[in-house]
N, C-alpha and C positions, 0 to 999 in steps of 0.2 A: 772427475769433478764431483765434489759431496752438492747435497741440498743443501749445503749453507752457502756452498763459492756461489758468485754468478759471473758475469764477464761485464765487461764495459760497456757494452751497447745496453743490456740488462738493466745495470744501474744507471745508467742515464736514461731510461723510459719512462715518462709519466706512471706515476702508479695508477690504478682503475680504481676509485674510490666504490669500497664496497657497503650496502645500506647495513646500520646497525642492527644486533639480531632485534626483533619489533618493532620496526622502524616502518614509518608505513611507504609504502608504492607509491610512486607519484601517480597524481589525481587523472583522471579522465577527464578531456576538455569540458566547459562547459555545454558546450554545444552539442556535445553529445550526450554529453547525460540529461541533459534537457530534450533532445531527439528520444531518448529511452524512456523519460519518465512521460512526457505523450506519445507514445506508440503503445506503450504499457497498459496507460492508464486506459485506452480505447480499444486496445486486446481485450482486456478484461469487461470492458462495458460491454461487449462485443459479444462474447460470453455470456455475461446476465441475461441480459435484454433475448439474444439470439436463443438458447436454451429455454429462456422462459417462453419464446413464442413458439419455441415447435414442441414444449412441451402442452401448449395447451389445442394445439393440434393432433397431438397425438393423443391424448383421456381429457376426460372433463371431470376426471377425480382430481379434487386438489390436491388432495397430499399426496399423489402422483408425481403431479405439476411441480409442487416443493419439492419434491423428492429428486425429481430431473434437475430442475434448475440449481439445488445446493449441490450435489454430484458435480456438476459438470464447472461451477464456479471454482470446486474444492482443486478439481485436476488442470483447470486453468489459470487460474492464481498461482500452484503450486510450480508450476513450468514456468510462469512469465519472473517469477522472482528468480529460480535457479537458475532462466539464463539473462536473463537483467541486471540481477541484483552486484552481478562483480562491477557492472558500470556503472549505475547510478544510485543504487542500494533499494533500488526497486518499492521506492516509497508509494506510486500510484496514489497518495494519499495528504491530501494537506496537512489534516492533522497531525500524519507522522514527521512531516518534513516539519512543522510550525514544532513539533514536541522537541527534535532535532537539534534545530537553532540555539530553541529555549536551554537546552542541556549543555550548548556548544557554547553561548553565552556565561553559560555561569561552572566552565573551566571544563567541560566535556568534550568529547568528540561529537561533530557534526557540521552540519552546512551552517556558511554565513548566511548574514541577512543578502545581501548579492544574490546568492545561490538560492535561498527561499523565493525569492522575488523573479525568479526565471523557471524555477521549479514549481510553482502555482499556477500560473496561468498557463504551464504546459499540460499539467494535468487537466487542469479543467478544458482546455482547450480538447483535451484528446478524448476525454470520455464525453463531450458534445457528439466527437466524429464518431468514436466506439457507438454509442446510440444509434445513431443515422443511419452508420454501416449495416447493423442488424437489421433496420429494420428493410434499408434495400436490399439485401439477401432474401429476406420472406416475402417481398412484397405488399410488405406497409408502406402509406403515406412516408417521406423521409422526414418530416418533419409533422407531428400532433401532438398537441402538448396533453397529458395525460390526467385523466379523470378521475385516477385513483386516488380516493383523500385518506392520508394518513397524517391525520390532526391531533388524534385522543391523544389525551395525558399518558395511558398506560403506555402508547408508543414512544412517547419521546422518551419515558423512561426506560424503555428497549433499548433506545437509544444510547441515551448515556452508560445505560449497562454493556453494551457491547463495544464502544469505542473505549471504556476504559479497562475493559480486559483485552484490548488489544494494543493496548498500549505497556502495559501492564508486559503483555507476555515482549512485546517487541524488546523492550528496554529492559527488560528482566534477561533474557538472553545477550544482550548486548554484557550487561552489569556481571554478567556469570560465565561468559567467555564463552557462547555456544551459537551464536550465530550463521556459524554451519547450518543449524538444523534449523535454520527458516523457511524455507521452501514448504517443506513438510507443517513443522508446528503452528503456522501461520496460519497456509492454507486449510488445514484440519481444524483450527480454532473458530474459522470464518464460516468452515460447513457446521458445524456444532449449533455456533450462532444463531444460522440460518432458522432452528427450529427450539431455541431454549430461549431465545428473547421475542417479543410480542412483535417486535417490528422489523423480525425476519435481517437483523442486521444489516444496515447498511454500512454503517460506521466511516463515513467516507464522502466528505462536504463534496468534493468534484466528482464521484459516483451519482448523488443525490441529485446534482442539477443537470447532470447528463440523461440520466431516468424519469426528467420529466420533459424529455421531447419526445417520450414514444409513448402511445396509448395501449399499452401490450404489458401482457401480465408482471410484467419487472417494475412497469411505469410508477411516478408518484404527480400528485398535480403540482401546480406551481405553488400553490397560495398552501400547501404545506413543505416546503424549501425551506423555509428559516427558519421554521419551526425544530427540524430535523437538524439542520447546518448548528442552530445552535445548541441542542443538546448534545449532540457530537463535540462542540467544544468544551461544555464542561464533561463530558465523558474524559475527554485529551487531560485536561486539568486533576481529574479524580487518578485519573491514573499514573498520573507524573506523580502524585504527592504518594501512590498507592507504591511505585515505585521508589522513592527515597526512604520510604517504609522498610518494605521488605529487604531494600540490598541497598545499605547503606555505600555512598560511594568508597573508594578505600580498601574495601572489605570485599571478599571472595565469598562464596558459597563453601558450605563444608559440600 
């Protein structure tokens, strides 16, 4: 018999319908990517917060202290996307998930409004617990709302600087087919951050409000929350248009 005959039973079998080559995977439940994006997003608070307080047990040099805590965010970040990110795209991040929508809305790939809407209050919900976590592991209060005020103008402009280059990079590798290498260029962007912008990057509305339940060197107070939350969103805005700039849709990278 050649590979072209077959036999009868053969051709009577349903064929297995196979995905087009680019075709994408079907989706992971919501409920699990919403389990990912708060376990994620509280890994990671978990981290900040956690590194920032035994780094300030361990020197009373700060830029020790910075030095520990960006380190350790850079290799924690970098792990929770690589193994996260094939389930929920390891957004940890409202801004990302709201930029998402916004792209997916006007003909791109990304989460519906649905999926934003279950994907936000996971985050935030999770980086509450990531805080808490931390701080019952060192033996802080579990719950002190933090002292640290980070009000100034020149921070919020940290701010916006560093949420719209991370938006910027996110969506610039998406635009340019490299996505792979977010694990890496994300988490490296965010330790960079750490010490090129005035407000030590936060870039990350459910990181911000998670970081003011703890009075430990990650902390921020409350009555600077929206301050931060909203230059984050126009950072999100600067860098979406920063992005239809450089890599027009359509159009490849040379």
């Amino acid at each position: 018999m050649t590979a072209a005959e077959t036999t009868p039973a053969e051709a009577a079998a349903p064929a297995v319908a196979e995905p087009a080559p680019g075709a994408s995977r079907p989706r992971t439940p919501l409920v699990a990517r919403a389990a990912a994006e708060l376990i994620g997003t509280a890994a990671l608070v978990a981290v900040v917060v956690g590194s920032g307080i035994q780094a300030t047990e361990l020197t009373e040099d700060v830029g020790l202290q910075l030095l520990a805590n960006s380190t350790a965010t850079v290799f924690g970040l970098g792990v929770l996307i690589l193994l996260l990110g094939p389930v929920s795209g390891a957004h940890f991040n409202p801004v990302v998930t709201l930029a998402e929508w916004w792209t997916a809305r006007r003909g791109g790939a990304g989460v519906t409004l649905r999926e934003a809407a279950v994907y936000l209050p996971a985050q935030t919900v999770g980086a509450i617990a990531g805080a808490i976590l931390a701080d019952a592991m060192f033996g802080e209060p579990l719950v002190k709302w933090s002292t640290h005020d980070r009000s100034a103008g020149h921070l919020l402009l940290g701010e916006v600087v560093a949420t719209a280059g991370l938006i910027l990079l996110i969506f610039g590798l998406a635009r340019t087919d490299q996505l792979r290498f977010a694990p890496v260029a994300v988490a490296s962007y965010i330790g960079a951050a750490y010490w090129f912008t005035s407000s030590t990057s936060f870039a990350n509305p459910a990181v911000t409000i998670g970081r003011a339940f703890t009075d430990t060197f990650a902390g921020i107070a409350p009555a600077s929350v929206l301050g931060f939350i909203g230059a984050q969103l126009v950072g999100a805005a600067a860098g979406l248009a920063l992005v239809g700039l450089v890599f027009p849709p359509g159009r490849s990278a040379d």
